[in-house]
C-alpha positions as CSV (number, residue, x, y, z in Angstrom):
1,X,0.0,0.0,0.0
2,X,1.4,3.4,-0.9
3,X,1.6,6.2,1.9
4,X,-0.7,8.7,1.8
5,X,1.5,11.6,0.3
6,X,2.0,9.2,-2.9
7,X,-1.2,9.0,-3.9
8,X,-1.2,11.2,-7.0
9,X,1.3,8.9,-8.2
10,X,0.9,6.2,-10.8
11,X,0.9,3.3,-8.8
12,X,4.7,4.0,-7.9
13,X,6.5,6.8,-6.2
14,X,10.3,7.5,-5.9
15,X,12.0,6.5,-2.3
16,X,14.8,7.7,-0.9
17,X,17.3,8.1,2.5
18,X,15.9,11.4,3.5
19,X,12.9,11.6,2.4
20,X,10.9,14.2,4.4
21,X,7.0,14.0,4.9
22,X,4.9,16.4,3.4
23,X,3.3,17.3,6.4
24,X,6.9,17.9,8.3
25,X,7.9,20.7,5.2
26,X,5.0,23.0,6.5
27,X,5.2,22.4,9.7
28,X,8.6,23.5,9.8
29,X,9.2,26.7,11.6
30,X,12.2,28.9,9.6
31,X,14.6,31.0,11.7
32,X,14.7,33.5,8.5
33,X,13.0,36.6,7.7
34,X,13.0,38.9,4.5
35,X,14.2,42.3,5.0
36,X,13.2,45.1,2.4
37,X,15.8,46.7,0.6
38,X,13.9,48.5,-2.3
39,X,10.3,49.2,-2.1
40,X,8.3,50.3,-4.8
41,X,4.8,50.1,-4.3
42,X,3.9,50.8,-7.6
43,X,5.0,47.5,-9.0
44,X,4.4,43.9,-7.7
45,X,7.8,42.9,-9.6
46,X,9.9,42.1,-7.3
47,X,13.9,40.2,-6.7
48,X,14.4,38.3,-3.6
49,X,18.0,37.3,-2.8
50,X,18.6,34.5,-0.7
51,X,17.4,30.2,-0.3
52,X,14.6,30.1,-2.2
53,X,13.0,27.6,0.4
54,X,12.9,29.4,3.2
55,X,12.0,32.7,0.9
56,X,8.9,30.3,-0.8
57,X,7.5,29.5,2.8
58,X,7.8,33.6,4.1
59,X,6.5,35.3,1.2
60,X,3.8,32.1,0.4
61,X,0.9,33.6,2.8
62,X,0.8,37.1,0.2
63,X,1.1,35.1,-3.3
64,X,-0.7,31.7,-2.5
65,X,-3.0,30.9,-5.5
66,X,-2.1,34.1,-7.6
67,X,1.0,32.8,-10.1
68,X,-0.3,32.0,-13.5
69,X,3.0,30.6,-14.4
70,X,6.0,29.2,-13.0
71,X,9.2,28.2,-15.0
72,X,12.3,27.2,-13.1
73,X,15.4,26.1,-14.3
74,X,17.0,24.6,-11.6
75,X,20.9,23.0,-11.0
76,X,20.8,19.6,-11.9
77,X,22.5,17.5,-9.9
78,X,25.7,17.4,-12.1
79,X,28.5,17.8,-9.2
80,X,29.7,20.5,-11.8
81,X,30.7,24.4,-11.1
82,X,29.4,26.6,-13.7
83,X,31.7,29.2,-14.4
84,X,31.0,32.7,-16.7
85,X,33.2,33.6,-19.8
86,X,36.8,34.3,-17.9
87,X,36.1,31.5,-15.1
88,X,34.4,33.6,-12.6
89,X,32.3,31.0,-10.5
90,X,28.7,31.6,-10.6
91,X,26.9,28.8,-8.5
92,X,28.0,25.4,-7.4
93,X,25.5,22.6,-9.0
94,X,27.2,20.4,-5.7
95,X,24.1,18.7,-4.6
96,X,23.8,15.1,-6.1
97,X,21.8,11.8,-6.0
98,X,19.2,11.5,-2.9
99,X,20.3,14.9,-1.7
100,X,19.0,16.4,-5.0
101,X,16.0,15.0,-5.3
102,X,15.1,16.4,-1.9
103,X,16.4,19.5,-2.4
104,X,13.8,19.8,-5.4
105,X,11.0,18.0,-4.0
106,X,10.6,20.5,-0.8
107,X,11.0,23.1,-3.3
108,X,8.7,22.0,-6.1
109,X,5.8,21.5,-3.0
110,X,5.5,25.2,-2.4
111,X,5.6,26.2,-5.7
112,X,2.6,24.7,-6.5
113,X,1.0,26.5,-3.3
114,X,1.5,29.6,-5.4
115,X,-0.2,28.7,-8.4
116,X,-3.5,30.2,-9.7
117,X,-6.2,27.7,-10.7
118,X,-5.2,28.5,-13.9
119,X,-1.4,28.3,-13.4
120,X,0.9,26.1,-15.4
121,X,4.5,25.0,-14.2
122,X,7.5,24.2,-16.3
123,X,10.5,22.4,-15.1
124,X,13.9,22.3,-17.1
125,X,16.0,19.6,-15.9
126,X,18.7,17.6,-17.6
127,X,17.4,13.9,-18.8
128,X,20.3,12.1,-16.9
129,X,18.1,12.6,-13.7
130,X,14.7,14.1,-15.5
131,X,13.2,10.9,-15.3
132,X,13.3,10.7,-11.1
133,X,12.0,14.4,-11.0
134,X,9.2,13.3,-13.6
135,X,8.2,10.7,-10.7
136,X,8.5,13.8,-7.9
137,X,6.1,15.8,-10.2
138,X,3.4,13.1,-10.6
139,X,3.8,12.9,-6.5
140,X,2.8,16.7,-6.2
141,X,0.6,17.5,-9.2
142,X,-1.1,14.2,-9.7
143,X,-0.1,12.4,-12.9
144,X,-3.1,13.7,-14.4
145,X,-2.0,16.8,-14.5
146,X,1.2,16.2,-16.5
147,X,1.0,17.7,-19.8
148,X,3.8,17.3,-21.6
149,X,7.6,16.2,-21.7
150,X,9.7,18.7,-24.0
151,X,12.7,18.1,-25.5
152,X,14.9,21.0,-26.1
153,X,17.4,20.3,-28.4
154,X,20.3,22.7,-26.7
155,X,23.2,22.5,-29.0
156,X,25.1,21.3,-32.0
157,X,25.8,17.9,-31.9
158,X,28.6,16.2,-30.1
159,X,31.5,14.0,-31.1
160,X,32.3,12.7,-27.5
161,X,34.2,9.9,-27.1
162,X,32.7,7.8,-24.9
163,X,31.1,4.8,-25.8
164,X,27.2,6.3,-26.1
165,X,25.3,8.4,-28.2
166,X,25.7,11.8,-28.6
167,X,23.3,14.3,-26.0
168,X,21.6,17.1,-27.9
169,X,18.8,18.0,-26.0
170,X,17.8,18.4,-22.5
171,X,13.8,18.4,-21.1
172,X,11.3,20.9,-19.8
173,X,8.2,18.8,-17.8
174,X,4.8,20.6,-17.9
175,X,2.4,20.3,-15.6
176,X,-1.4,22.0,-15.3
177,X,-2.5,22.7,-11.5
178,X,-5.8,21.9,-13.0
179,X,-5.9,19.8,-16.2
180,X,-7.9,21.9,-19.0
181,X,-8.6,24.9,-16.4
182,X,-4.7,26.0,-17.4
183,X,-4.2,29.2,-19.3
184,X,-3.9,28.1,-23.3
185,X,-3.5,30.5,-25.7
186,X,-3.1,28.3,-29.0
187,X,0.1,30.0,-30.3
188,X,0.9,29.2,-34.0
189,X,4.3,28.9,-35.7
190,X,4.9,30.3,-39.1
191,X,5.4,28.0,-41.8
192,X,8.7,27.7,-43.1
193,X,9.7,28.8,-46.9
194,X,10.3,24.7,-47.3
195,X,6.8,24.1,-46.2
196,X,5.4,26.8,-48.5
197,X,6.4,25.8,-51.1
198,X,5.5,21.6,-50.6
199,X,1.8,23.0,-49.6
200,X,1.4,25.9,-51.6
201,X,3.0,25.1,-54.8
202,X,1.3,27.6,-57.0
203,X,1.5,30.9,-57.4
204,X,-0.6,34.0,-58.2
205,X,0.8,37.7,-58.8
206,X,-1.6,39.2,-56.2
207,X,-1.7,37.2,-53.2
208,X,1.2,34.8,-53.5
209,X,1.4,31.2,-52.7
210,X,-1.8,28.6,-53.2
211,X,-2.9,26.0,-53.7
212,X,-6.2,24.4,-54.9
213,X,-9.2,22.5,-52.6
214,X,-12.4,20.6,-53.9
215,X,-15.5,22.1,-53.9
216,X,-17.8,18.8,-53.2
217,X,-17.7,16.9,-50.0
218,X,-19.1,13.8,-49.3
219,X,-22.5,12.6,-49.0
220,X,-25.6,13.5,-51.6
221,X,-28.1,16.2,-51.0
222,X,-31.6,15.3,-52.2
223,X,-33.6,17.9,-52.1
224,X,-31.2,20.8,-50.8
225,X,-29.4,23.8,-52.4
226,X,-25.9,22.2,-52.0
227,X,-26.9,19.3,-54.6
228,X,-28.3,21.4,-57.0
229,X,-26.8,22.2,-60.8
230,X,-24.4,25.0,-60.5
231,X,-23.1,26.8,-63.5
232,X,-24.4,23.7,-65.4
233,X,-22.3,21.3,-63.2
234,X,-24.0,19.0,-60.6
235,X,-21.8,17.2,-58.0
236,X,-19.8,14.0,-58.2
237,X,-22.0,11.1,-57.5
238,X,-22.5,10.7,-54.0
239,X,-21.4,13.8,-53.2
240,X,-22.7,17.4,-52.6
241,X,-21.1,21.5,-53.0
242,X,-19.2,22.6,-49.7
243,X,-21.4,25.7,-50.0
244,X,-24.2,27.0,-50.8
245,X,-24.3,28.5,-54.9
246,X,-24.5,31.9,-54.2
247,X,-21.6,31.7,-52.1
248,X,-19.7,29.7,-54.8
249,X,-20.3,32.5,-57.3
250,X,-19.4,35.2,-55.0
251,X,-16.4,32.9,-54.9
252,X,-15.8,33.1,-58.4
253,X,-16.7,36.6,-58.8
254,X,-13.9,37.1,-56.4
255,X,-11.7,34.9,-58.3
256,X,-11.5,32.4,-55.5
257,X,-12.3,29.3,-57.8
258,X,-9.6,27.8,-60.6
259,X,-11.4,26.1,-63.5
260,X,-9.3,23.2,-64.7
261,X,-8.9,23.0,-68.9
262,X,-11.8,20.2,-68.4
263,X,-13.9,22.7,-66.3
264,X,-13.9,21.4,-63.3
265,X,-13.2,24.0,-60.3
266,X,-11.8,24.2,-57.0
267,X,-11.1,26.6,-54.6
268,X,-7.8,29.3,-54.5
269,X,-6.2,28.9,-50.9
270,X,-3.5,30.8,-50.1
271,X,-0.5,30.3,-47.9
272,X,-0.8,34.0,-46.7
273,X,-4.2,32.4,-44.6
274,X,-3.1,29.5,-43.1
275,X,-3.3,30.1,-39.7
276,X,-0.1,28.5,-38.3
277,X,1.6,25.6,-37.1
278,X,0.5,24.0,-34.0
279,X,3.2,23.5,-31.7
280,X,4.7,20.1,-31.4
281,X,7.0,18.5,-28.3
282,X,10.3,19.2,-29.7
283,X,11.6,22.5,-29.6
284,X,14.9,24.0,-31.1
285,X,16.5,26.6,-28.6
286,X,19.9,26.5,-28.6
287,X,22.1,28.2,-26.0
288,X,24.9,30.4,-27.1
289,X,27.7,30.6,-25.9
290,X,29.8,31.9,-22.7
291,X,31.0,35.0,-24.4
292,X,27.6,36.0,-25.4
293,X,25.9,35.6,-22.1
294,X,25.6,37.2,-19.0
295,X,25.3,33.7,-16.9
296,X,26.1,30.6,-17.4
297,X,23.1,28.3,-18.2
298,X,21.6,31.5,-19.5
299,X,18.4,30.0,-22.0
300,X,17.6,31.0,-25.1
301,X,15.0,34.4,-25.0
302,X,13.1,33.4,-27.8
303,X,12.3,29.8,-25.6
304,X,11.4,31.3,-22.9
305,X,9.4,33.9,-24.9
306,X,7.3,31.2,-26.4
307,X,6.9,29.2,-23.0
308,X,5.3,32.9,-21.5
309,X,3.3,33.5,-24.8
310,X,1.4,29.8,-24.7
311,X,0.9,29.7,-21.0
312,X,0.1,33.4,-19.6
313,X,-2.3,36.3,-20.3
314,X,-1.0,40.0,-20.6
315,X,-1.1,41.2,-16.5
316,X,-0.4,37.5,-15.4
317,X,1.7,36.8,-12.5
318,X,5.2,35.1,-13.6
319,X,7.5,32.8,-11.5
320,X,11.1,32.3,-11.4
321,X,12.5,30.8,-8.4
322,X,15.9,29.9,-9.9
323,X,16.2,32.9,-11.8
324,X,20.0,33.2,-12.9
325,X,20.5,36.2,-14.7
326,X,16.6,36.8,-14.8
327,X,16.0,35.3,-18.4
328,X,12.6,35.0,-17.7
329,X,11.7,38.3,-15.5
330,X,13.6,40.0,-18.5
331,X,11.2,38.3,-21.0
332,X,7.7,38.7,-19.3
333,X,8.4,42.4,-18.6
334,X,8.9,42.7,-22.4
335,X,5.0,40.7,-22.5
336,X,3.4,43.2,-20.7
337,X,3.5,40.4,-17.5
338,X,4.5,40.9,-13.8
339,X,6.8,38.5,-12.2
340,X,8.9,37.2,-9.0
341,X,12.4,36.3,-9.3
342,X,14.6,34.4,-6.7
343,X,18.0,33.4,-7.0
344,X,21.1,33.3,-4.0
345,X,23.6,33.5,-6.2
346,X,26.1,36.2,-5.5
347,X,26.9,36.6,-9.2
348,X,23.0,36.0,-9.9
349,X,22.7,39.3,-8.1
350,X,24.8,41.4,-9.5
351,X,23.4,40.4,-12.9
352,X,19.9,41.3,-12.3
353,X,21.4,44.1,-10.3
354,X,23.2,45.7,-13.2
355,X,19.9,44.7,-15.5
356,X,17.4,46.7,-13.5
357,X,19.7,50.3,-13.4
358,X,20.8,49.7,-17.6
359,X,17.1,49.0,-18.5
360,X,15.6,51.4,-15.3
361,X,13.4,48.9,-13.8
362,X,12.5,49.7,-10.2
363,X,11.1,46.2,-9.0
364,X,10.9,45.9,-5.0
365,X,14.3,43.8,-3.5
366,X,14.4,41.7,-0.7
367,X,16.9,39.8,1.1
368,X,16.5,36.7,3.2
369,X,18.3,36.9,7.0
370,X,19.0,35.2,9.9
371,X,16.1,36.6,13.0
């Protein structure tokens, strides 16, 4: 029989030495408070410097159930120290195995206290240990909230020599707080000049690309308009006109329709209308690299701007808890969205530090210390 606090779980759940009870991370008392060291009550953007855990619990009881969106992009349990361009350390990623997955689990638990009913959370994590934190998520979403696993394909590919294929990508898990309640704006992606021309192989001096659709559909129309003679034509057997015939010679009026050298006619449809690509689970971001970032582990802008665009509404509260050089703040700001950002990083700080005087953001700043 599972215990209790794995029962969102698919009929498995991920132990460990050191696993905490649920029940024991709130109860917890923390011997930290968060002192004000910019206030602008204009804003609700705001940087808080310091353990994200013990800033999650403190600042939880003024944001519970208001975050639309939450990305994080946290260490992953590499062992690895991630320098900047000139080998200035910026974090330690020193936390590894058992000790990781704990770190994260407490973590991921309040985040998901903050969420609207709305709210969506994305998790990047590398795929070496992505599949453990998958099994966290399910434990604290419920696995019927899990959306989607992304791969991000992060980089040219590799000629390593060990014995193992090479690693491209890396993985972004997506979760609803409430399945089909989340925020979903249907964003479209433009179709490439490749796919233009495959779908769209004609072409007319006026409005471009197109390419030709029948006019009949399936099934046969007794006694309505749609299977009635239309410019002397009647239907193929057993089927009927997709419209009615005055539309079909406003249609042609408009010249809309392409007769054929055997007179048969079919509708003009042109690339310049189709309304987008839907989004699929593979998504090419690649990073750059150290000499053209600010941080290491720095993400790709226009990733993180498609992330916001899907999942948040203009005015929606955005999430960062591991926010590095502040990526995503930097990004929903541009989107007309507020946000949170917490990182401890010294370096992390000074980053978003010298960010907010160049672009003259004023968000409010806090820092976590000892009572």
């Amino acid at each position: 029989m599972a215990p209790s606090d794995h029962i969102n779980s698919r009929n498995c759940w991920l132990n460990y030495p050191g696993k905490i009870p649920e029940t024991e991370i709130w109860k917890r008392e923390e011997s930290y408070q968060v002192v004000t060291t910019q206030e602008n009550p204009a804003t609700v953007n705001s940087l808080y410097f310091g353990d994200n855990l013990p800033i999650l619990k403190l600042i939880l009881p003024t944001y519970k159930g208001k975050v639309d969106l939450i990305y994080v992009d946290p260490p992953f349990g590499t062992g690895q120290h991630f320098s900047n361009y000139g080998e200035e350390t910026a974090y330690e990623d020193s936390l590894l195995n058992h000790h990781f997955l704990e770190f994260l689990r407490q973590r991921i638990l309040l985040l998901k206290a903050f969420l609207s009913e709305r709210g969506s959370f994305y998790l990047h994590i590398d795929k070496k240990i992505g599949h453990y934190v998958k099994l966290i998520c399910d434990e604290v979403f419920g696995f019927e909230n899990f959306l989607n696993d992304i791969t991000r394909i992060k980089c040219n590919p590799k000629n390593f020599s060990r014995k193992a294929y090479g690693s491209q990508t890396d993985m972004v898990l997506f979760y609803a707080n409430n399945r089909d309640q989340h925020i979903w704006n249907e964003i479209k992606l433009p179709l490439s000049e490749e796919e233009v021309g495959k779908l769209f192989p004609k072409k007319e001096r006026k409005k471009g690309s197109y390419t030709t659709h029948p006019l009949h559909a399936p099934g046969e129309t007794k006694e309505g308009d749609t299977g009635k003679l239309w410019k002397g034509l009647s239907p193929p057997p057993g089927r009927h006109w997709r419209y009615q015939r005055a539309v079909l010679d406003k249609l042609d009026e408009e010249g809309l329709i392409e007769w054929s050298d055997t007179g048969n006619p079919r509708k003009k449809v042109f690339a310049q209308d189709h309304p987008g690509k839907k989004i699929q689970d593979i998504w090419e971001f690649k990073d750059k690299g150290l000499s053209y970032v600010s941080y290491p582990t720095e993400k790709n802008r226009e990733f993180l701007q498609q992330l916001i665009l899907q999942s948040s509404h203009a005015e929606s509260l955005v999430m960062d808890a591991f926010a590095g050089s502040g990526g995503t703040l930097w990004v929903a700001e541009q989107l007309g969205r507020k946000w949170i950002g917490i990182d401890q990083s010294d370096k992390a700080q000074e980053v978003l530090l010298t960010h907010c005087r160049d672009h003259q953001l004023m968000p409010n700043m806090y820092h976590l210390q000892k009572k």
